[in-house]
C-alpha positions as CSV (number, residue, x, y, z in Angstrom):
1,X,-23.7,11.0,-16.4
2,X,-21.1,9.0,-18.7
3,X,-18.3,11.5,-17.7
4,X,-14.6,11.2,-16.8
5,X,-13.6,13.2,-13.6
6,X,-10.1,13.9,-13.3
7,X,-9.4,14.9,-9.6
8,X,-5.7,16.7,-9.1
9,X,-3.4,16.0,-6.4
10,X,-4.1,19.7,-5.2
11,X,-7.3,19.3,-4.9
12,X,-7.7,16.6,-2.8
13,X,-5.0,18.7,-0.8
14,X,-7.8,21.2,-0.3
15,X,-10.3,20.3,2.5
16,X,-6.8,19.0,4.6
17,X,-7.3,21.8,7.6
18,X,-11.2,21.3,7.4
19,X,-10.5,17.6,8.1
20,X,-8.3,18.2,11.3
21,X,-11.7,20.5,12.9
22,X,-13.8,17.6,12.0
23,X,-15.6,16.3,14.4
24,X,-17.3,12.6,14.7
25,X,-20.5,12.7,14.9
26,X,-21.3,12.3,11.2
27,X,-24.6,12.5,9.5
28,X,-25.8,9.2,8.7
29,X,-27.3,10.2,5.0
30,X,-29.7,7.6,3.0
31,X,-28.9,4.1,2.7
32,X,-25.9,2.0,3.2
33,X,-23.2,2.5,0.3
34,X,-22.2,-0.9,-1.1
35,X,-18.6,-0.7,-2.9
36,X,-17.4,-3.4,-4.8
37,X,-13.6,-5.0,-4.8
38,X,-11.4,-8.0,-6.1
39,X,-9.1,-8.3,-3.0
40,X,-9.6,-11.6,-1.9
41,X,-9.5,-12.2,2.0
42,X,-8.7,-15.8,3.0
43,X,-7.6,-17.5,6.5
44,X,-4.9,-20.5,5.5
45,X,-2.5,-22.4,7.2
46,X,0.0,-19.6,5.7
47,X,-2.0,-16.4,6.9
48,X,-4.4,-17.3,9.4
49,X,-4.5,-13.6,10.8
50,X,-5.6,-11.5,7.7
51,X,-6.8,-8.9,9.2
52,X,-4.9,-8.5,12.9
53,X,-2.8,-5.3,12.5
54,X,0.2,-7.1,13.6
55,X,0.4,-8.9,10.7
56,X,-1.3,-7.5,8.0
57,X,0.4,-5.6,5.0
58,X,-1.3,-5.4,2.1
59,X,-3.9,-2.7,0.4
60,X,-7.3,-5.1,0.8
61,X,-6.8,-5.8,4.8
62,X,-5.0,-2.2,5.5
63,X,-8.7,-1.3,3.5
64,X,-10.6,-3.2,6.4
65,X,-8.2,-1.9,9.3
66,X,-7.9,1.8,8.3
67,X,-12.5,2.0,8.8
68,X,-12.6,0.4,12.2
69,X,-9.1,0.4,14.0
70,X,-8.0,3.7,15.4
71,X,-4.6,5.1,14.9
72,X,-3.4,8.0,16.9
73,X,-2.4,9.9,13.3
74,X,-4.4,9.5,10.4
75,X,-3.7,10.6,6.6
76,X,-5.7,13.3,5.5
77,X,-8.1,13.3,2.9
78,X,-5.1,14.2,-0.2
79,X,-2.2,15.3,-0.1
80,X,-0.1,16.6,3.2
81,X,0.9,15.8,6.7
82,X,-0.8,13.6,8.9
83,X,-3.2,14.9,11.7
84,X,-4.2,13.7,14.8
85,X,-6.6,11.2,15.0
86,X,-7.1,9.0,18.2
87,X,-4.5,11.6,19.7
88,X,-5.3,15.1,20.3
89,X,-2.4,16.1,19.4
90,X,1.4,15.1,18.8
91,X,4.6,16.1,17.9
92,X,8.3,15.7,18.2
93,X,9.7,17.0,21.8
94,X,13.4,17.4,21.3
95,X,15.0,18.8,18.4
96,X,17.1,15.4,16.9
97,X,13.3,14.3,16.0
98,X,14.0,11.5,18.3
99,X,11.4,11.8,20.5
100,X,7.8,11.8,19.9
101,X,4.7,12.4,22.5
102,X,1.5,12.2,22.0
103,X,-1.9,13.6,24.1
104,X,-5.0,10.7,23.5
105,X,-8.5,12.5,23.2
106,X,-10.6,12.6,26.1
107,X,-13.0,10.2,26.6
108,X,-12.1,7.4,24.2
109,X,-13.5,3.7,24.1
110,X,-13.5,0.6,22.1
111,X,-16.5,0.1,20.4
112,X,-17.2,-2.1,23.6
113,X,-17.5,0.5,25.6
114,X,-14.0,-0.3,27.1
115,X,-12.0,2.5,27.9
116,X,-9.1,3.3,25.1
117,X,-6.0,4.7,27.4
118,X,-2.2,5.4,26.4
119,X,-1.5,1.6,28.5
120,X,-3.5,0.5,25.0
121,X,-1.3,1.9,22.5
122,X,1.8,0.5,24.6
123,X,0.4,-2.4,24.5
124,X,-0.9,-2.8,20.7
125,X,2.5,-1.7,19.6
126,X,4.8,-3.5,21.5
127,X,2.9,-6.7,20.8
128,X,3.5,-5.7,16.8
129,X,7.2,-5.5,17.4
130,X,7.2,-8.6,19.7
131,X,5.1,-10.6,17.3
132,X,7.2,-9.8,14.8
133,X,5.1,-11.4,11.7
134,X,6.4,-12.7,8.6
135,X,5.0,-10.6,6.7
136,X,7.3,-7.7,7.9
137,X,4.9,-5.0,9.1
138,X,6.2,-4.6,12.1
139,X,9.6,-3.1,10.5
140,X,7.5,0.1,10.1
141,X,7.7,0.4,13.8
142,X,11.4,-0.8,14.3
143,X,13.1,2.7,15.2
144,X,11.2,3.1,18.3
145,X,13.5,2.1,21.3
146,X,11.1,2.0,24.0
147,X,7.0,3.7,24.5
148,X,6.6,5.4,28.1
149,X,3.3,6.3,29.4
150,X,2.1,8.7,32.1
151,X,-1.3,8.8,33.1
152,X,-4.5,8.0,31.4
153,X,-3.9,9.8,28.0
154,X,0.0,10.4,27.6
155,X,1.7,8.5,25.3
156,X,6.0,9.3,24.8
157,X,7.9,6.7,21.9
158,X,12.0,7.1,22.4
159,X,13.2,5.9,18.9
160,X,16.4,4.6,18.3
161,X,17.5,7.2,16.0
162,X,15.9,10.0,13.8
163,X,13.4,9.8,12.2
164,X,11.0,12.3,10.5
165,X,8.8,10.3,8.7
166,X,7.9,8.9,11.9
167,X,4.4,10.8,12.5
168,X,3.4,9.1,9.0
169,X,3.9,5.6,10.7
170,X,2.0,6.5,13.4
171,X,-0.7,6.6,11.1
172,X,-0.4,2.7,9.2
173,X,-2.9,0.4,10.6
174,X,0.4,-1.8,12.0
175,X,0.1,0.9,14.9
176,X,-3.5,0.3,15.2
177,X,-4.8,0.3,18.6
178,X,-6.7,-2.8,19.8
179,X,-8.1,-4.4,23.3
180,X,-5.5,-6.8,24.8
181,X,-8.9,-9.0,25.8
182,X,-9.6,-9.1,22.1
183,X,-6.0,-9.6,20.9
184,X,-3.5,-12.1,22.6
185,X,0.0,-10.7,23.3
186,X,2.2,-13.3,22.2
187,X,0.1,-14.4,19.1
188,X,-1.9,-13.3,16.2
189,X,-5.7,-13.5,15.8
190,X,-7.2,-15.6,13.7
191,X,-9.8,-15.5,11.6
192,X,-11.7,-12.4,10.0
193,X,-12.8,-10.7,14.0
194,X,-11.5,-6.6,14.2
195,X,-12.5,-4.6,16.9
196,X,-11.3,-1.6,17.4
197,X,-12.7,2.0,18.3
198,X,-12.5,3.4,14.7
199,X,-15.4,4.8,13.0
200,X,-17.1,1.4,12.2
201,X,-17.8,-1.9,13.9
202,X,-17.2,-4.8,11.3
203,X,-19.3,-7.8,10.6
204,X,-17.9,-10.8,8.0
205,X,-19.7,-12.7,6.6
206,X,-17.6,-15.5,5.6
207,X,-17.9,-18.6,3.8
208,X,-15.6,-21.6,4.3
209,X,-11.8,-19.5,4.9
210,X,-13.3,-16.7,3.0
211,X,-14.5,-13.2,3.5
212,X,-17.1,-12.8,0.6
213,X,-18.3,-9.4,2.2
214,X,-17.3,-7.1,5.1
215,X,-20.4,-5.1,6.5
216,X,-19.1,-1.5,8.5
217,X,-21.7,-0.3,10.5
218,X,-20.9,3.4,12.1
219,X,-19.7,3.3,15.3
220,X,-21.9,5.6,17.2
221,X,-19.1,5.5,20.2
222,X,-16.9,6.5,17.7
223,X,-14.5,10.0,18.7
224,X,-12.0,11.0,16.2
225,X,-11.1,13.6,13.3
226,X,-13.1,11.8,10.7
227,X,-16.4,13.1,9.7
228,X,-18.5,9.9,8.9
229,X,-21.5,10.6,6.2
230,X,-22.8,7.4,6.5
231,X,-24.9,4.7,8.3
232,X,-23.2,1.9,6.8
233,X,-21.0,0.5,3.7
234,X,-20.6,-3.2,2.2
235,X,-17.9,-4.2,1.0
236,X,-18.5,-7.5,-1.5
237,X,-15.7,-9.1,-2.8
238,X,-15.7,-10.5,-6.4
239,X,-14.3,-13.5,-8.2
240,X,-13.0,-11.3,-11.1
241,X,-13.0,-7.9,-12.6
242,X,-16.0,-8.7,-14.9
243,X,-18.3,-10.2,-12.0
244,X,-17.7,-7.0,-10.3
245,X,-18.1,-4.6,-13.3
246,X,-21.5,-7.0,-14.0
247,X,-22.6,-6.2,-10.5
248,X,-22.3,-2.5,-11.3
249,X,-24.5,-2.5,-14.2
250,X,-27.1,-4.0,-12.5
251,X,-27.1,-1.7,-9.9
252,X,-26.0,-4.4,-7.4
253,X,-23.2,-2.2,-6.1
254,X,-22.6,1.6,-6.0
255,X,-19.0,2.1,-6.9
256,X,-16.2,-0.4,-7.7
257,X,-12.6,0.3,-7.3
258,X,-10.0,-2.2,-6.6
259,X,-9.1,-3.7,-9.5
260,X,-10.6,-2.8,-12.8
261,X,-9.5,-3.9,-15.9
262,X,-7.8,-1.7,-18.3
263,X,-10.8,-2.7,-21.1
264,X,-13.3,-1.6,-18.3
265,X,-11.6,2.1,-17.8
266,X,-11.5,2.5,-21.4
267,X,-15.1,1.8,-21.7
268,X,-15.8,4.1,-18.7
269,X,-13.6,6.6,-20.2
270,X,-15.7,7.1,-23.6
271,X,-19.0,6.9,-21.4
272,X,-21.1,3.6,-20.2
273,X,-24.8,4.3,-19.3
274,X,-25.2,6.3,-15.5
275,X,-21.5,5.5,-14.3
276,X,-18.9,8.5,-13.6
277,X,-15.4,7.6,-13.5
278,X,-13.1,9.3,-11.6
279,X,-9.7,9.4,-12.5
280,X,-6.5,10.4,-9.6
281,X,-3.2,10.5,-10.3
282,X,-1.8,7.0,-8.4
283,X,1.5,6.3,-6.4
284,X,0.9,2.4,-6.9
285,X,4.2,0.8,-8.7
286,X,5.2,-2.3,-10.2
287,X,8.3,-4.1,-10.5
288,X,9.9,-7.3,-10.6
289,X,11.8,-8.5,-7.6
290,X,15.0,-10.8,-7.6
291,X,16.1,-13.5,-5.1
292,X,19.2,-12.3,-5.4
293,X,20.8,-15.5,-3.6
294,X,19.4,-18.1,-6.4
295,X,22.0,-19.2,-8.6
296,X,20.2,-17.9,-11.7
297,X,19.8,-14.4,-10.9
298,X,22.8,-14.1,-8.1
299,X,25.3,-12.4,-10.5
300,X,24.6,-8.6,-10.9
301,X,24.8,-8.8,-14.9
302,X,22.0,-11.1,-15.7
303,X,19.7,-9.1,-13.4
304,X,21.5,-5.6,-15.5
305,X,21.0,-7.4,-18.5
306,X,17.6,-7.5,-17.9
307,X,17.5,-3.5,-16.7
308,X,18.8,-3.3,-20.5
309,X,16.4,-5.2,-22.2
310,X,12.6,-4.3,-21.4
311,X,10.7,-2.3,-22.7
312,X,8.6,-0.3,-20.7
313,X,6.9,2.0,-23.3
314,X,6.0,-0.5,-25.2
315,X,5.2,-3.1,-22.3
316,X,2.5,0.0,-21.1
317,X,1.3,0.8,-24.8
318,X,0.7,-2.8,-25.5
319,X,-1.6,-3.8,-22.1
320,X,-2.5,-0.1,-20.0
321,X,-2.3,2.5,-22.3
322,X,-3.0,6.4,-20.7
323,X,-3.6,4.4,-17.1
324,X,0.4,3.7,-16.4
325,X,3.8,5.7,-16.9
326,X,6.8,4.0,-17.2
327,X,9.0,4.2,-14.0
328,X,12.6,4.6,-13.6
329,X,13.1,4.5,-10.1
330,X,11.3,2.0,-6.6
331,X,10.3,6.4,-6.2
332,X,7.3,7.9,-8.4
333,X,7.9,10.8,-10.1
334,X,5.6,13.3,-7.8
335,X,7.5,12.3,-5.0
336,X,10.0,14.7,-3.5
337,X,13.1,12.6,-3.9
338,X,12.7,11.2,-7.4
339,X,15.4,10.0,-9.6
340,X,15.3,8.8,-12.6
341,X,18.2,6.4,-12.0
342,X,17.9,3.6,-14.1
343,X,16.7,5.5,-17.4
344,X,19.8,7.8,-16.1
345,X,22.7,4.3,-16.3
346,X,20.3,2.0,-18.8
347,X,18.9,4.4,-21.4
348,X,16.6,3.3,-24.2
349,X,16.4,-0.5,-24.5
350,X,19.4,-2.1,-26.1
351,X,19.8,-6.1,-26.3
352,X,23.3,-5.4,-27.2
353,X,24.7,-3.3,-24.6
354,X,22.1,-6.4,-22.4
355,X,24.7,-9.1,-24.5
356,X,28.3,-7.1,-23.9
357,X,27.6,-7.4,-19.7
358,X,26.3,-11.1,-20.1
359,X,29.6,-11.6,-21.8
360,X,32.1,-9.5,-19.2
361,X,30.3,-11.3,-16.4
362,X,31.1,-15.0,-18.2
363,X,27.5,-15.4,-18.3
364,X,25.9,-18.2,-20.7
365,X,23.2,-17.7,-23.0
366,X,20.4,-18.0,-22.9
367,X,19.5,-17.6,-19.5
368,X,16.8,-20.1,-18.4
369,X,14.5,-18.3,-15.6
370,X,11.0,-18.2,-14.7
371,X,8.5,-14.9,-14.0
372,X,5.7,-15.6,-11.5
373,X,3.3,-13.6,-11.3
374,X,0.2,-13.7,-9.0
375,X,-3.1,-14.2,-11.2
376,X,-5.8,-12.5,-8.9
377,X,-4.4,-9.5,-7.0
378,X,-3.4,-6.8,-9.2
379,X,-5.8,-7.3,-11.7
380,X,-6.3,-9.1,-14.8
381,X,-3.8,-7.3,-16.9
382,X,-1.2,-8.9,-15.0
383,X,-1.0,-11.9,-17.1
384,X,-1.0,-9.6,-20.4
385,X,1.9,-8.2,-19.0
386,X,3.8,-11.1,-18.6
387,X,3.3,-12.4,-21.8
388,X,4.9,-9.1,-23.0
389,X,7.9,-9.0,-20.6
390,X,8.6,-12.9,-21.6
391,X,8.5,-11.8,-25.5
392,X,11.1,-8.7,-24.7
393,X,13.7,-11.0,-23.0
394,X,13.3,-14.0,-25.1
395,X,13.2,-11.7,-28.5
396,X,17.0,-10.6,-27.4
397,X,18.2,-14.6,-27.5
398,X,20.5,-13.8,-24.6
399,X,17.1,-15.3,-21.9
400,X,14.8,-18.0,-22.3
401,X,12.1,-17.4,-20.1
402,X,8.8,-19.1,-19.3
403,X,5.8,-17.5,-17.2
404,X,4.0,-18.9,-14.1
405,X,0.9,-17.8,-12.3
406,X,-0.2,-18.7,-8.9
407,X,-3.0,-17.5,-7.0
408,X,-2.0,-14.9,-4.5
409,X,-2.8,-17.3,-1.2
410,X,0.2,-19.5,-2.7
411,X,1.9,-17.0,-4.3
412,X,3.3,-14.4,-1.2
413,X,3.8,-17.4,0.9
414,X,6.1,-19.2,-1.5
415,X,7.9,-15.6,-2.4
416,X,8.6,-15.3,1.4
417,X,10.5,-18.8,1.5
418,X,12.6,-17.9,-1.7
419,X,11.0,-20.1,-3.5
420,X,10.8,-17.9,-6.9
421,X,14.2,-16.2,-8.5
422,X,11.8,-13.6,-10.3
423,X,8.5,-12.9,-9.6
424,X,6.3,-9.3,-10.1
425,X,4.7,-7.3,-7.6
426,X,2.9,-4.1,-6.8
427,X,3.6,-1.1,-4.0
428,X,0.9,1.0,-2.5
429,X,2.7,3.2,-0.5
430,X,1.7,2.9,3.6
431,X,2.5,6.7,3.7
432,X,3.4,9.0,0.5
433,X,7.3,9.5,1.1
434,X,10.2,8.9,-0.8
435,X,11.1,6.5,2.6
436,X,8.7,4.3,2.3
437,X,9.5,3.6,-1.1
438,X,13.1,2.5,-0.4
439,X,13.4,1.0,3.5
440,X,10.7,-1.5,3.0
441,X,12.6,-3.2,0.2
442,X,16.4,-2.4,1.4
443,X,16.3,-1.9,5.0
444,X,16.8,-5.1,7.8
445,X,13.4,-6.9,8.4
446,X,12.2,-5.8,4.6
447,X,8.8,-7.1,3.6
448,X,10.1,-9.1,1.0
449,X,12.6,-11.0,2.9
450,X,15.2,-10.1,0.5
451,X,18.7,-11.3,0.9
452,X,20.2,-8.2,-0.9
453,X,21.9,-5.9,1.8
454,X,24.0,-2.9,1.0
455,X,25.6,-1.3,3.9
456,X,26.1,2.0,2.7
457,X,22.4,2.2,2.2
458,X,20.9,0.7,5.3
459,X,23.9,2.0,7.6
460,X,24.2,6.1,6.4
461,X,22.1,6.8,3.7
462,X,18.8,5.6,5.3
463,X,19.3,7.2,8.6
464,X,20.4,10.3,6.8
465,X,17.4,10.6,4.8
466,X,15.1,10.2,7.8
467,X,17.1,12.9,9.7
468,X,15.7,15.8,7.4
469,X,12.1,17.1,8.6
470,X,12.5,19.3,5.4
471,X,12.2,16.5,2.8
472,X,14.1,18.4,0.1
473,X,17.2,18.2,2.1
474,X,16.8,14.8,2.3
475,X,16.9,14.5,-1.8
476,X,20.8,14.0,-2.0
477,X,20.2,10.9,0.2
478,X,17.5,9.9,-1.5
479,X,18.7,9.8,-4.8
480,X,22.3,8.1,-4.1
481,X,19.9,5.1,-2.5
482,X,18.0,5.0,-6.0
483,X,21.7,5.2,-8.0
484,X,22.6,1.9,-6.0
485,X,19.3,-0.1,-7.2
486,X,20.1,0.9,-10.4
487,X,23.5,-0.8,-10.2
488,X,22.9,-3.7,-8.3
489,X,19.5,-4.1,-9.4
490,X,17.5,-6.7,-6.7
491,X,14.3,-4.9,-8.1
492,X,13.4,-3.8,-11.5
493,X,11.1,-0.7,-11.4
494,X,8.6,-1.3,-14.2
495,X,5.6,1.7,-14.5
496,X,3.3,3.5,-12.2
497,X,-0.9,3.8,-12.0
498,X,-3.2,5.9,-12.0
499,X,-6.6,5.3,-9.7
500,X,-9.8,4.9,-10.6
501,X,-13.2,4.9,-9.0
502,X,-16.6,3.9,-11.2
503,X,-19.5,5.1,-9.2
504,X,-23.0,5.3,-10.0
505,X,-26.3,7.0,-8.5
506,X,-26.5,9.7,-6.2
507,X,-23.0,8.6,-4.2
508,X,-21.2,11.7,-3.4
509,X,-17.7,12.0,-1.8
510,X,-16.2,9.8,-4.6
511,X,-13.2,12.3,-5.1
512,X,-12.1,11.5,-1.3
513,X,-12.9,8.2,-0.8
514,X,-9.3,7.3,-1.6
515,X,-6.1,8.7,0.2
516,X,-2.5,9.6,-0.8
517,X,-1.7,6.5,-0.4
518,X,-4.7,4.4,-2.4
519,X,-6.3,3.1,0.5
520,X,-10.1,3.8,1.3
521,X,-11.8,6.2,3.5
522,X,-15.4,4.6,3.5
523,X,-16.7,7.7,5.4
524,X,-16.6,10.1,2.9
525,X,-19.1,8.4,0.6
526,X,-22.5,9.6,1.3
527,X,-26.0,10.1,-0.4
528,X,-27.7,13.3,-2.4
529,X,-26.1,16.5,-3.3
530,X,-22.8,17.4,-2.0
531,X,-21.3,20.1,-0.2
């Protein structure tokens, strides 16, 4: 095998109106399929409720929720709109796109047996936007104003104001639909329990407040658009890239995604005994984000002085290599909407340009700040990166920084109390729109807690963006949003991914397996020949 598979945005787009005929019966090919990961699942005191819908918001639980909780849209398989899913259909009913109705499938039931009725999805969404979690999930469901029902199956959301990218939130797992005698009302779950009428039941096998491997068995009461071509998958979770890439090797796994290290994909890339690697083009991001209220970084020109100063050719040449692009903008390039706005006010590095608005500002140098970074949840390259990043600033004299890593259990707890003035994260995208790239970090409610607010942005330019079905109208919007984080800076936009799958044996629907938006779809990975 030893070959590199490169699989093109269009071509995932291909088998998109085969998907929607689907039905769910599936055919339960060979063996279970057991996929390796890094994403480490843990119950604390922080985050008792990893996997509840209402709470989670993160790629490794959204990877649990999107195989066994039903939404009533789903993604397709690449690139496009989402379909219907639990519904049988939906669509906007008025022409402000300010009213959205939706028709459930006959005959749905939790994998109890329990009937799944439009009362359900009232219920499971309402309880999101009343639990209102910390971890800010819920502000993908904020718009809607109120959820009518009428009868068994009808199911009519009034939102608050337009909103076009609204079918796509229909399809995140935060609008999963759950059993209100599995899932309290006025609380989260705890614990690592999903139920759900998605196409598989869960089992966890856990040891002490950790998931060490998630067993999905097919839900034969299962009706939906996906075709499952499976019995069952494991998923095993992994100390460290290196256990997992070990456990390949030996044949212990099938396929490993989530989170290789660059050495690995190199490796793979030039060939590494009967292992296929499949290479997509990624919409994951990384940045750094600023609490914009600390003393250290609260005045605009230390955190444009920064903007000046890195380096993010280098910074990718030096740690990632072909698997990153630099990014000038929260937006990826292949998204309708792009700007290049920082490149656009910043240019090419320039320490002295970064010196001349230190000095306008009355800033004094060196600047003594501290980059976290989390040391186990986007891989272990993240360090590497760091090191880099803290040798670009310091290099200028105008910053004396120091780096910090914290395991992620400690680390997105203590970023939600403002407890770190800098500190690097990643975006997978819950749906593959320029919106979602921008109102989770600017909007009211955003998922980092941010204290930055604009007014222009969350009060005109937001709403107008969302107002445009045809997204290309919405561009002007778009890119005056990205303009303003590139002068004001309360995130610093730093390169995007590619994705990668490593999959050995006789596994077939590898080029599917993940979506737009980098999550997994379990049921496309079967056994033998494709076709």
């Amino acid at each position: 095998m030893n070959r590199k598979t490169l699989v093109p945005p269009a071509v995932l787009g291909l088998l998109v109106p085969v998907l929607a005929a689907c039905g769910g019966s599936g055919s339960g090919q060979g063996d279970g399929i057991v996929v390796g990961t890094t994403d480490r699942f843990t119950a604390s005191k922080d985050a008792p409720a990893p996997f509840d819908p209402a709470y989670a918001y993160d790629v490794g639980p959204w990877n649990i929720l999107r195989q066994t909780v039903q939404t009533l849209m789903v993604q397709p398989r690449g690139e496009g709109d989402p379909v219907p899913e639990a519904a049988e259909k939906c669509g906007f009913t008025d022409t402000g796109n300010e009213r959205y109705a939706c028709t459930l499938r006959d005959g749905l039931t939790f994998s109890n047996g329990d009937a799944v009725t439009a009362a359900d999805v009232k219920y499971s969404i309402d309880r999101a936007l009343s639990i209102k979690a910390d971890s800010g999930v819920f502000a993908l469901l904020s718009n809607i104003d109120t959820i009518e029902t009428q009868g068994e199956r009808e199911v009519i959301f009034h939102l608050k104001s337009a909103d076009a990218t609204f079918p796509f939130k229909l399809s995140t797992p935060v609008a999963g639909i759950v059993n209100a005698d599995e899932y309290p009302k006025d609380r989260l779950r705890d614990g690592f329990a999903v139920d759900g009428s998605g196409p598989y039941r869960l089992k966890s096998e856990v040891r002490g407040d950790e998931l060490v491997k998630a067993v999905f068995t097919r839900n034969p009461k299962y009706k939906g658009a996906l075709d499952v071509k499976n019995s069952q998958v494991e998923m095993v979770a992994y100390e460290d890239a290196d256990a997992m890439g070990k456990a390949l090797e030996e044949g212990e796994i099938d396929l490993m995604t989530r989170t290789m290290s660059p050495e690995q994909i190199r490796e793979l890339s030039n060939g590494s005994g009967d292992v296929d690697l499949i290479e997509t083009p990624g919409l994951g991001i990384r940045y750094l984000a600023f609490d914009t209220a600390d003393p250290t970084v609260k005045s605009k020109a230390v955190r444009q002085a920064m903007a000046q100063i890195v380096n993010r050719s280098e910074l990718i040449s030096k740690v990632y290599g072909s698997q990153a692009e630099p990014l000038y903008s929260l937006v990826p390039a292949s998204i309708t909407g792009h700007s290049n706005s920082f490149f656009n006010k910043y240019g090419d590095p320039d320490p002295d340009k970064a010196r001349s608005l230190l000095e306008q500002a009355d800033i004094t140098t060196p600047v003594k700040l501290t980059l976290h970074y989390t040391t186990d949840h986007y891989g272990p390259a993240t360090k590497d990166e760091f090191e880099v990043l803290r040798k670009q600033l310091n290099a200028s004299g105008l910053f004396d920084v120091r780096i910090k890593g914290t395991p992620w259990s400690t680390f997105r707890p203590a970023e939600q109390k403002g407890e770190y003035e800098v500190y690097g994260m990643g975006w997978f995208p819950d749906f593959p729109d320029a919106d979602n790239f921008l109102a989770p970090f600017l909007d009211k409610d955003n998922f980092l807690g941010s204290p930055y607010a604009n007014g222009r942005v969350r009060t005109d330019l937001i709403p107008e963006s969302r107002r445009e079905a045809d997204r290309l109208s919405a561009a002007p919007s778009l890119q005056s949003i990205q303009d303003i984080v590139a002068e004001d800076v309360p995130v610093l936009p730093l390169w995007q991914g590619k994705e990668y799958v490593a999959v050995r044996g006789d596994v077939t629907g590898t080029a599917y397996v993940l979506n737009s938006s980098s999550t997994l779809q379990l049921w496309e990975l079967g056994r033998g020949v494709s076709g």
